[in-house]
C-alpha atoms as one frame of an Amber mdcrd trajectory, in Angstrom:
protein
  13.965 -11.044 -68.084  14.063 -14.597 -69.031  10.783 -16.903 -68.264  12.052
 -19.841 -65.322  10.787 -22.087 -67.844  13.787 -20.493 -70.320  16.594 -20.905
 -67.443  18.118 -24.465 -67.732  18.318 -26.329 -64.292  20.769 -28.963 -65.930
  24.215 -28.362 -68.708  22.388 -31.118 -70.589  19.145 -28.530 -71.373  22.041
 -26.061 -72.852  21.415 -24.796 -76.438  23.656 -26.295 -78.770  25.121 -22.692
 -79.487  25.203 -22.006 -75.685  27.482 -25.125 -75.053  29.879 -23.890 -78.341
  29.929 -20.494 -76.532  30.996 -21.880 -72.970  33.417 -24.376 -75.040  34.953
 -21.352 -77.036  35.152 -19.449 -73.378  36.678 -22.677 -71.290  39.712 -22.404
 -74.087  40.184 -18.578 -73.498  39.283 -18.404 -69.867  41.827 -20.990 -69.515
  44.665 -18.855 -71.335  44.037 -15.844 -69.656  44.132 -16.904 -66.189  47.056
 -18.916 -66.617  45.978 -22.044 -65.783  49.401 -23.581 -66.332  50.850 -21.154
 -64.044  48.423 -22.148 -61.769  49.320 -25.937 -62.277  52.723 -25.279 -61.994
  52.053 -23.902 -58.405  50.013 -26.536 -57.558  52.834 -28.948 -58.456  54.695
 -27.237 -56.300  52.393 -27.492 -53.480  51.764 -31.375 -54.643  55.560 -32.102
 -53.736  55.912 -30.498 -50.508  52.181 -32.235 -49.527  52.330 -35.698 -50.818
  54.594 -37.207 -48.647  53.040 -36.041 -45.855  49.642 -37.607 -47.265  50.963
 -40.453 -48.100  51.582 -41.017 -43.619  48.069 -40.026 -43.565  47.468 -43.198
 -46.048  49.350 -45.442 -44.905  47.984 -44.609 -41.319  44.516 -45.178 -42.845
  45.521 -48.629 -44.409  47.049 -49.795 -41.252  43.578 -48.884 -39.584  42.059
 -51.145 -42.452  44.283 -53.962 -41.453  46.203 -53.376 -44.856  49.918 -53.460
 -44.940  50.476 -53.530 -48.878  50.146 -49.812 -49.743  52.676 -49.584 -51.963
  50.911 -52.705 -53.822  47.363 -50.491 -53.573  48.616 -47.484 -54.948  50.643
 -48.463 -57.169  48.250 -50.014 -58.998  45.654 -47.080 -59.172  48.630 -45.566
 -61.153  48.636 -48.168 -63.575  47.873 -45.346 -66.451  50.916 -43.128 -65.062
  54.144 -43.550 -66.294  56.826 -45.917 -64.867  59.060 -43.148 -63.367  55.724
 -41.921 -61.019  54.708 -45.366 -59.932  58.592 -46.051 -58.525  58.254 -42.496
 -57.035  55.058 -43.089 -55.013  55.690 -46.555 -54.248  59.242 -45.850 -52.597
  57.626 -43.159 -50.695  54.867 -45.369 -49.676  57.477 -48.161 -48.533  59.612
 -45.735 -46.702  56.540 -44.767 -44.694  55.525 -48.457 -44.147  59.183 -49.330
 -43.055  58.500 -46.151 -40.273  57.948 -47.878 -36.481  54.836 -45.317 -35.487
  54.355 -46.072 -31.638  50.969 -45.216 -30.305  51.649 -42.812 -27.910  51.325
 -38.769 -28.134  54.432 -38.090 -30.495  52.909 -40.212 -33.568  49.470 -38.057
 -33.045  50.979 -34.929 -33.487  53.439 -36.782 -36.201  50.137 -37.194 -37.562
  48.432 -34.328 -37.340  51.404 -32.210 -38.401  51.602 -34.937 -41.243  47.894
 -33.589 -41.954  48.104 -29.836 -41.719  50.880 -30.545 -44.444  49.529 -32.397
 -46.594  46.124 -29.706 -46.757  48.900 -27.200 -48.620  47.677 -28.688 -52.003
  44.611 -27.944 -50.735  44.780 -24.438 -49.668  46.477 -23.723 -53.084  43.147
 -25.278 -54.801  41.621 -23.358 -53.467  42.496 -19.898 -54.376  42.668 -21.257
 -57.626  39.380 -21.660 -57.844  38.576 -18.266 -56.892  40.939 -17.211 -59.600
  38.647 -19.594 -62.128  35.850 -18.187 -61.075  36.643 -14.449 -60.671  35.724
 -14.185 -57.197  37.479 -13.192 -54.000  37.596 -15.351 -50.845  35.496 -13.654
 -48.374  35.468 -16.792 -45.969  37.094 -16.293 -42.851  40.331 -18.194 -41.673
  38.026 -20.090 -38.856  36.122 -21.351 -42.102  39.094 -21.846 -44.395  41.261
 -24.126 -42.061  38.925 -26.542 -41.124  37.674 -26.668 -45.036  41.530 -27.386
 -46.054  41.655 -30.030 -43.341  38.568 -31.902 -43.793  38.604 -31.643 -47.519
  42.416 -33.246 -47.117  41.184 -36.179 -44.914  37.764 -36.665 -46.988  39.884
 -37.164 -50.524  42.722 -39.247 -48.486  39.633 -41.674 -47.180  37.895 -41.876
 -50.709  41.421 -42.927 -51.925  42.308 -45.560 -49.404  38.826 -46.645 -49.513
  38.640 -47.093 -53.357  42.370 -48.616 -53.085  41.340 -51.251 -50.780  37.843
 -51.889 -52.070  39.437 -52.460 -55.559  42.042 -54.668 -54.108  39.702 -56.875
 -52.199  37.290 -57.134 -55.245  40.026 -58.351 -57.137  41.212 -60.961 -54.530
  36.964 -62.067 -54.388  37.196 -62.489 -58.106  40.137 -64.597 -58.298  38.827
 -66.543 -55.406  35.549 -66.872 -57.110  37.188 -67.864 -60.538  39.276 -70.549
 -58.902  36.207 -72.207 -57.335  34.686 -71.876 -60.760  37.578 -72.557 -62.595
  37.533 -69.833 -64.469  39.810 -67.870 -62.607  41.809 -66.723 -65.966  38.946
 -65.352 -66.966  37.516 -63.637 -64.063  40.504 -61.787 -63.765  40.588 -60.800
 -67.020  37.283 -59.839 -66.885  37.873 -57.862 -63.283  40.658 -56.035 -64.785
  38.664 -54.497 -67.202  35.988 -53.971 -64.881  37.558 -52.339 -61.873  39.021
 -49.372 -64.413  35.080 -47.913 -63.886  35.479 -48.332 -60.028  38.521 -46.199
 -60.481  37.001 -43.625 -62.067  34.011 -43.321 -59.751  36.619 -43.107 -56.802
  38.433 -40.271 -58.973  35.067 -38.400 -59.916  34.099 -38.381 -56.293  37.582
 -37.081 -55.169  37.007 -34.142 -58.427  33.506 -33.466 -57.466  34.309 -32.973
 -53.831  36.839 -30.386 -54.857  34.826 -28.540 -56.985  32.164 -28.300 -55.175
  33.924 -27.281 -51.550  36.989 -25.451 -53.098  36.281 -21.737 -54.845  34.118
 -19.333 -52.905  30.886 -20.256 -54.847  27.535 -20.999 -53.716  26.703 -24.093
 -55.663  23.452 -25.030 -56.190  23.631 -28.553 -54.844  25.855 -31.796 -54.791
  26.508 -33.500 -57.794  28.370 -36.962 -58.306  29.644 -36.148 -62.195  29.439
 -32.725 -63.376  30.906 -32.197 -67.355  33.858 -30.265 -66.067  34.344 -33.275
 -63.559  34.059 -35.897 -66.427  36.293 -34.055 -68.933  38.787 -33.957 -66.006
  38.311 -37.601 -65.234  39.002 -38.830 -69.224  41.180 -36.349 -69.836  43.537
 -37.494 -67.041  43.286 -41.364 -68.141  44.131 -39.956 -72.044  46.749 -37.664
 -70.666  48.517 -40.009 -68.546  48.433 -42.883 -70.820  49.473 -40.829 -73.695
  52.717 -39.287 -71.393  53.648 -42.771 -70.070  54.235 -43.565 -73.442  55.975
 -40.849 -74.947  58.318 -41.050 -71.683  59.091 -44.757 -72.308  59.685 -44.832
 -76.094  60.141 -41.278 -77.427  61.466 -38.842 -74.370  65.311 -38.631 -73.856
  64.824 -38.079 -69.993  67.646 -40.609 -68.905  70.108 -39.318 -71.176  69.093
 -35.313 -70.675  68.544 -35.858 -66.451  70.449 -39.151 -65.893  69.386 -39.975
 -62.053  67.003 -37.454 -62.459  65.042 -38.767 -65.024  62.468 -40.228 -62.482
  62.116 -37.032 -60.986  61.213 -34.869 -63.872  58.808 -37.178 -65.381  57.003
 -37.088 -61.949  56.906 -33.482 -61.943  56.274 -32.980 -65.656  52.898 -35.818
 -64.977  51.999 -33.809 -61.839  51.712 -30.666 -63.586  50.059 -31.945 -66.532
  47.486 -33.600 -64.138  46.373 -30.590 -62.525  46.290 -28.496 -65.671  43.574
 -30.878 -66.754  42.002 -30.670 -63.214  41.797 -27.136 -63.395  40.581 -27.442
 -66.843  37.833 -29.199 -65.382  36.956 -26.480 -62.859  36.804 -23.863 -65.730
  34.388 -26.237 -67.859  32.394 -25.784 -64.562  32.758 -22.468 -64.090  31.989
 -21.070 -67.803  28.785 -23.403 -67.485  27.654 -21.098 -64.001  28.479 -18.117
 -66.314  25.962 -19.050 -68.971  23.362 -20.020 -66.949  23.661 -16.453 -65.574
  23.721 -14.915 -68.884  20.299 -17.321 -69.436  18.745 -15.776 -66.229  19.594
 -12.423 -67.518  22.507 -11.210 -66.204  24.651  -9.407 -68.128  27.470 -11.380
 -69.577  30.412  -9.049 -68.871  29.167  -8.813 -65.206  32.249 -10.023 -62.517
  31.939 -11.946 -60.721  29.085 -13.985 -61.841  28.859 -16.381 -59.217  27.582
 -15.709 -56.084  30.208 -16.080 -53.505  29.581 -18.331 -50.345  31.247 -15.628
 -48.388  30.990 -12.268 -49.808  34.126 -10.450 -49.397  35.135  -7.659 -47.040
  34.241  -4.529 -49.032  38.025  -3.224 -49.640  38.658  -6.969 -51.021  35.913
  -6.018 -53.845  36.713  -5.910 -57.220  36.592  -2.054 -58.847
């Protein structure tokens, strides 16, 4: 059995060949749990529940005093490709242009809106449990409230790092004007506010890994690596799509009114294969730090589960 001093509390005290090892694993792990038939049913999920989240937005934004969503979101998409910014900001528009009275019929619009839009959510999370080998032992008086609060606490970080982006970059032009440097304090804020982004998008990833699979984590932490990878990966994989849909893909001419469509679905489903790429950088890095405590490394599962399961739920 392993010294405490020999278990690593952090990825970062990893051995070199420990971190090739869970790197080498990630890549396999990833293949044979068919993670892309995973993202594919997330997309799936992501379709039927972002409409639906996009009331619970706009609701939020309205509460904010906002009524420029489609402006907001549209430009936290600025990395996605043409097609998926028209998508979301029609949707976003056709929401606005909805007359919501204040009276019991929008709240139950709303919460209805709500329990929808947690689909994606419930689908995360069993494919978590897939990443890390594990069953879900939590009850459904556990589960639903998880896939509801988990819903409104990424929808909140996401209006809140819309707006907060939005009315940093109305301070800096106001600032640069008094200055009179306003060219260049927008310049400068453009670059700047990419890091906001990706704090807003590393919070939204770190609150799903952490809450989602059936795992006792050890604590809460901000960035994890899987969280990080998922976080660049998703800038690189976005950029690098919006391109080859405007200059190299023959979407309008294959899908004519379509075209829109498909690239939206083809960018949803690449975005959660890197999120769930993410999740299994997370999960292989639990599974060494097992095998460092001395656990045996063909041992399933290796976490331990928040829940344990019921005992005809357990793995032979």
């Amino acid at each position: 059995m392993p010294s405490p001093q020999a278990v690593p509390d952090h990825p970062a005290e990893l051995p070199r060949r420990a971190w090739w090892h869970v790197l080498r694993r990630t890549i396999a792990e990833f293949r044979n749990d068919r993670l892309q038939d995973l993202a594919a049913g997330l997309t799936y999920y992501a379709v039927l529940s972002i409409f639906p989240a996009l009331i619970v937005l706009v609701s939020l934004f309205r509460l904010l005093g906002r009524q420029d969503a489609a402006a907001v979101v549209g430009s936290l998409l600025a990395v996605a490709p043409a097609e998926v910014r028209s998508v979301i900001e029609q949707g976003v528009r056709a929401v606005e242009g909805t007359d919501y009275a204040a009276s019991v019929v929008a709240a139950a619009g709303l919460v209805i809106a709500l329990w929808s839009a947690s689909g994606y959510i419930g689908a995360f999370i069993r494919a978590g449990n897939v990443i890390y080998d594990i069953e879900e032992g939590r009850p459904f008086w556990k589960i639903t409230p998880l896939r509801l609060a988990l819903t409104i606490l990424t929808t909140v970080l996401l209006a809140v790092g819309a707006v907060a982006v939005t009315l940093t970059g109305q301070l800096a032009e106001t600032v640069g004007a008094a200055l009179g440097v306003d060219d260049a304090m927008v310049t400068a804020w453009n670059v700047l506010k990419w890091p906001v982004l990706a704090l807003v998008a590393a919070g939204m990833i770190m609150v799903l890994y952490w809450a989602a699979p059936n795992v006792r984590q050890p604590g809460v932490r901000w960035l994890t690596p899987g969280g990080l990878l998922a976080v660049v990966l998703w800038v690189l994989v976005s950029g690098g799509f919006a391109l080859y849909a405007a200059y190299f893909a023959s979407y309008d001419r294959t899908y004519g009114t379509l075209a829109a469509v498909v690239v939206f679905l083809v960018w949803l489903w690449l975005s959660n294969m890197v999120l769930l790429l993410g999740a299994e950088l997370d999960a292989e890095l639990v599974r060494q730090r097992k095998i460092a405590e001395g656990q045996p490394a063909e041992r399933e599962p290796y976490a331990v589960p928040r829940d344990p399961p019921e005992p005809d739920n357990l793995p032979e």
